[in-house]
Backbone as numpy.savetxt, mean C-alpha at the origin, in Angstrom:
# Nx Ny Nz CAx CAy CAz Cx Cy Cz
-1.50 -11.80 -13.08 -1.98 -12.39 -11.85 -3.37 -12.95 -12.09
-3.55 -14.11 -11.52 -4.79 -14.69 -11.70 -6.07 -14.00 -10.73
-7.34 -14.39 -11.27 -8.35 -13.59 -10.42 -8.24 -14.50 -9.29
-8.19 -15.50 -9.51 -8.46 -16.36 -8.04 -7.48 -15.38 -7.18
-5.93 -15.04 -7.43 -4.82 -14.17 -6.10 -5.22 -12.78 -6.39
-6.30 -12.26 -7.18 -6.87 -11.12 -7.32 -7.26 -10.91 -5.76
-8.23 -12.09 -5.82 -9.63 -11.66 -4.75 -8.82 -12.26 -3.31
-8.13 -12.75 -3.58 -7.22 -13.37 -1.81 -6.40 -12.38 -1.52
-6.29 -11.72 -2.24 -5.39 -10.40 -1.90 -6.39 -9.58 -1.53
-7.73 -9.33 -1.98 -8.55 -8.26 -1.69 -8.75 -8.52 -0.20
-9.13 -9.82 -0.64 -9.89 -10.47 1.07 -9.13 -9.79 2.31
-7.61 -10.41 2.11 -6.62 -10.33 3.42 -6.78 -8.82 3.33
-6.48 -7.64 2.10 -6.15 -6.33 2.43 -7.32 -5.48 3.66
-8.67 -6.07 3.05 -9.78 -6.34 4.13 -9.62 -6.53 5.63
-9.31 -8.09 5.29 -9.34 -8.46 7.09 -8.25 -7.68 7.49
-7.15 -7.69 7.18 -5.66 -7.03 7.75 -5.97 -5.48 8.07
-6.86 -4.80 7.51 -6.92 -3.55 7.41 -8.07 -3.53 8.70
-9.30 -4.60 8.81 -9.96 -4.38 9.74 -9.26 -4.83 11.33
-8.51 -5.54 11.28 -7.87 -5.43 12.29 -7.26 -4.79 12.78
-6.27 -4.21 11.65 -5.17 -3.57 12.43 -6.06 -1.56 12.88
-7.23 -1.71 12.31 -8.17 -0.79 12.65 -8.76 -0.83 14.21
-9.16 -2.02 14.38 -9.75 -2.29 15.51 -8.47 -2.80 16.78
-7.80 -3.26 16.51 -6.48 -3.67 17.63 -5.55 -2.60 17.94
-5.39 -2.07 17.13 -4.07 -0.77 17.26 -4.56 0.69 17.07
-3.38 1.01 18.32 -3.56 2.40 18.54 -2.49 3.10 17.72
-2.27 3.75 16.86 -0.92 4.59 16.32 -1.05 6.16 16.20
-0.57 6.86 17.18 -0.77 8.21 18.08 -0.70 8.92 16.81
-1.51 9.76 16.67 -1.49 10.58 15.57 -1.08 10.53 14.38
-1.46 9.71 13.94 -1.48 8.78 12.57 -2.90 8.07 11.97
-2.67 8.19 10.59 -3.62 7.35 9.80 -2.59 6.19 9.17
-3.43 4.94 9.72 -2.53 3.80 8.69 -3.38 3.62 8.46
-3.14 3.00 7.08 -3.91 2.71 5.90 -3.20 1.06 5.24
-3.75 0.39 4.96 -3.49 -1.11 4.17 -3.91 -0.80 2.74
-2.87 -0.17 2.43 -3.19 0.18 0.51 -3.26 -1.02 -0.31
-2.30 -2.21 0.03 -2.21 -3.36 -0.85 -1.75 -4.37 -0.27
-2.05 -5.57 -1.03 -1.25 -6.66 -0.79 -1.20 -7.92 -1.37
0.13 -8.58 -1.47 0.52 -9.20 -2.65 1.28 -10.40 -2.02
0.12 -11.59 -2.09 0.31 -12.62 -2.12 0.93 -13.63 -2.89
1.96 -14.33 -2.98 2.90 -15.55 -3.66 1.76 -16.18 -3.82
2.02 -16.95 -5.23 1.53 -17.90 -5.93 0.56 -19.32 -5.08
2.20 -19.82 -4.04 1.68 -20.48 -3.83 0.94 -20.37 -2.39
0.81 -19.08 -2.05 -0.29 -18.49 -0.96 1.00 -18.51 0.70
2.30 -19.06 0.17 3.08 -19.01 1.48 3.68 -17.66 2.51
3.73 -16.58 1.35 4.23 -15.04 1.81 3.48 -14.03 1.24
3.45 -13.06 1.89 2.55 -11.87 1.64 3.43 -10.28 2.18
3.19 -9.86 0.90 4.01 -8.26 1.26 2.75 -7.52 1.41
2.29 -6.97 2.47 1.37 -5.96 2.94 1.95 -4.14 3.04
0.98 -3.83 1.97 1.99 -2.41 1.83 1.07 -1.13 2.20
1.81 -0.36 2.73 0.56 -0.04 4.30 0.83 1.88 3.90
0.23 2.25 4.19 0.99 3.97 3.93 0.17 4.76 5.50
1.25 5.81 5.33 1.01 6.55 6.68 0.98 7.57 6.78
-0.41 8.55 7.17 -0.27 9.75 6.95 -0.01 10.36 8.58
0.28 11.33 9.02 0.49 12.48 10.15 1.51 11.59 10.84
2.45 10.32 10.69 2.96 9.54 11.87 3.89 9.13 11.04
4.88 8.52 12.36 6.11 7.72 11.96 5.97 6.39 11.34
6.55 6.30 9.87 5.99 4.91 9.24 7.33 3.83 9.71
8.57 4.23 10.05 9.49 3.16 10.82 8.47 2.92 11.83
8.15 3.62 12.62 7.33 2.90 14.31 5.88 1.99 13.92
5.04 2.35 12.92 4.14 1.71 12.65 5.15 0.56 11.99
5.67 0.14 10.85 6.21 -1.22 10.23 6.73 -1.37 11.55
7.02 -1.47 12.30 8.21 -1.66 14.12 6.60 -2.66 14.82
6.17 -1.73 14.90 4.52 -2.49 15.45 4.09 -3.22 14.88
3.62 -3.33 13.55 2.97 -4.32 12.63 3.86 -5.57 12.70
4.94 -5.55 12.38 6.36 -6.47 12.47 6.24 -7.30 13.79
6.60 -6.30 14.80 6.08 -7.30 15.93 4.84 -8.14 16.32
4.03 -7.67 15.86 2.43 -8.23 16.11 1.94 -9.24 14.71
2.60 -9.42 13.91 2.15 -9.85 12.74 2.18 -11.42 13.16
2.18 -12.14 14.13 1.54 -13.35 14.28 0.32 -13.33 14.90
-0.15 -12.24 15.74 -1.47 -11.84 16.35 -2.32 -11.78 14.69
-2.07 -11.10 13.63 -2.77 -10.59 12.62 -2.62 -11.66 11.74
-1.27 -12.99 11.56 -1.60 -13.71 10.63 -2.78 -14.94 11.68
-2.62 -14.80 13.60 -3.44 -15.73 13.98 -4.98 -15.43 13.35
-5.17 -13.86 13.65 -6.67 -13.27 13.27 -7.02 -13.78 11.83
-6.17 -13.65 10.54 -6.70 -14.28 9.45 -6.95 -15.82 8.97
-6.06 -16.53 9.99 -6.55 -18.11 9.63 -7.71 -17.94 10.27
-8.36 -17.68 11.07 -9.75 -17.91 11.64 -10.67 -17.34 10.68
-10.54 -16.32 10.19 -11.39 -15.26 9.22 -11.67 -16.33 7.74
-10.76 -16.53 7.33 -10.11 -17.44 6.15 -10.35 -19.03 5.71
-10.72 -19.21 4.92 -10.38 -20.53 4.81 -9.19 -20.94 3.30
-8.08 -20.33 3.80 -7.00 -20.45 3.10 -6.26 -21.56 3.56
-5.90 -22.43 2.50 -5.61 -24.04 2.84 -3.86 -23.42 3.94
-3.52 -22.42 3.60 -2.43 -22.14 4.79 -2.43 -20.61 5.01
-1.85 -20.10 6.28 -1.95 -18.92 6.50 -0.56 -17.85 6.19
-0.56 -16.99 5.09 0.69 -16.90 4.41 1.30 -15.69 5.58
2.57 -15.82 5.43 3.49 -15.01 6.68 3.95 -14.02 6.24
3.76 -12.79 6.80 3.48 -11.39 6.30 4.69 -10.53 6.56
5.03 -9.98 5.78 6.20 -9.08 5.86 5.26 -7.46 5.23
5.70 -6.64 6.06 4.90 -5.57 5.98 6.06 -4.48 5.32
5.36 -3.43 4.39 6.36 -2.43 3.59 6.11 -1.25 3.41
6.87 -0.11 3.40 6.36 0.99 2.81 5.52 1.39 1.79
4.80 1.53 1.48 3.70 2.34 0.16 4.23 3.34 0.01
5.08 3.39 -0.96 5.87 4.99 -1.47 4.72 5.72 -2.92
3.66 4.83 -3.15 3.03 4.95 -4.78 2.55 6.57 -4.33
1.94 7.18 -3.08 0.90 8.16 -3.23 2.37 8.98 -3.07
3.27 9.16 -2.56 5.01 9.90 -3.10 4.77 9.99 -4.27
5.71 9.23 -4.90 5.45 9.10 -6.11 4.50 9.61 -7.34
3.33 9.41 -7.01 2.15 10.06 -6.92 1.96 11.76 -7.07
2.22 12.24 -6.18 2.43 13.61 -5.77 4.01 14.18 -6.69
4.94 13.08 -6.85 6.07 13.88 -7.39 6.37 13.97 -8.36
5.09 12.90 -9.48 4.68 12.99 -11.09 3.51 14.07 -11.05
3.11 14.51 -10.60 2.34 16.13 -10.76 3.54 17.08 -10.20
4.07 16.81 -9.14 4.90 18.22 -9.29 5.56 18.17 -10.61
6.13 17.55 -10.83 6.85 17.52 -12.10 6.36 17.70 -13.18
5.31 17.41 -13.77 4.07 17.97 -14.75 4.14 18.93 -14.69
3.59 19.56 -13.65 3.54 20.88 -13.18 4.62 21.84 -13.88
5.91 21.76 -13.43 7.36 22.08 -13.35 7.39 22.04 -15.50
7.26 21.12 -16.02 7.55 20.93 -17.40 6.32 21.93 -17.85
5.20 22.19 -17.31 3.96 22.71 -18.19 4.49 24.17 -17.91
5.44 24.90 -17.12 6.25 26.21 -16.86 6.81 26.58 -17.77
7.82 25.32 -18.17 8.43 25.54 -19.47 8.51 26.09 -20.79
9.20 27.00 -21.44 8.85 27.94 -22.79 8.60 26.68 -23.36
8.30 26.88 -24.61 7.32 26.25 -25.72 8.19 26.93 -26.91
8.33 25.97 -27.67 8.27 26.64 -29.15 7.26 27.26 -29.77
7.48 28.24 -30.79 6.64 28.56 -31.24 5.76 28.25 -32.46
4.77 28.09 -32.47 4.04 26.88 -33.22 3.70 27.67 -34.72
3.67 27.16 -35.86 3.78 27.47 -37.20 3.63 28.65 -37.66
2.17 28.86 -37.05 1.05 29.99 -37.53 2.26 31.30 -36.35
2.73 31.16 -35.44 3.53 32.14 -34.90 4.69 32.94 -35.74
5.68 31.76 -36.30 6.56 31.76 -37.31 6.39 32.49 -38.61
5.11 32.19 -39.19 4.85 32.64 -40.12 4.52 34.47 -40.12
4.18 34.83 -38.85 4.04 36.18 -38.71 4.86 37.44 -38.85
């Protein structure tokens, strides 16, 4: 990826994140705008959002619906020759995340062979 869709991705994860901070209420929940990954030619954008204490179907349900309010908020913010149309997604990485240490974990339990200097005894 080029730095130029480096930093347009930073930008929007920014504005998108300060908005959807300041506009929305989501009842006992933390949303979070972990990433986002803008097409080449700046037309679509996957915004990948993670959710802690709350329902992440009802938040993507909200974002989904409102995401012309949030792509209106970034053409104004922006001077992106177009305003790319956002499809919003699960962030499964901090899962994931958590289920390559359990699993570490789980293998470091595991007997061991016994190493040379043992053998030799």
């Amino acid at each position: 990826m080029s730095q130029r869709l480096d930093k347009i991705n930073e930008l929007l994860k920014r504005e998108i994140s300060s908005f959807v901070q300041k506009e929305f209420e989501f009842k006992n929940a933390l949303v979070t705008i972990s990433d986002v990954h803008i097409t080449d030619d700046l037309r679509e954008g996957k915004v990948f959002v993670s959710v802690l204490g709350g329902n992440m179907d009802n938040v993507l349900l909200k974002l989904t619906q409102n995401k012309g309010a949030i792509q209106r908020f970034i053409n104004k913010r922006t001077n992106l020759r177009c305003t790319p149309v956002l499809m919003f997604r699960e962030d499964t990485s901090t899962e994931r995340g958590v289920d390559m240490v359990n699993l570490l974990d789980e293998v470091a339990q595991l007997p061991t062979a016994p190493s040379e200097e043992e053998e030799n005894k």
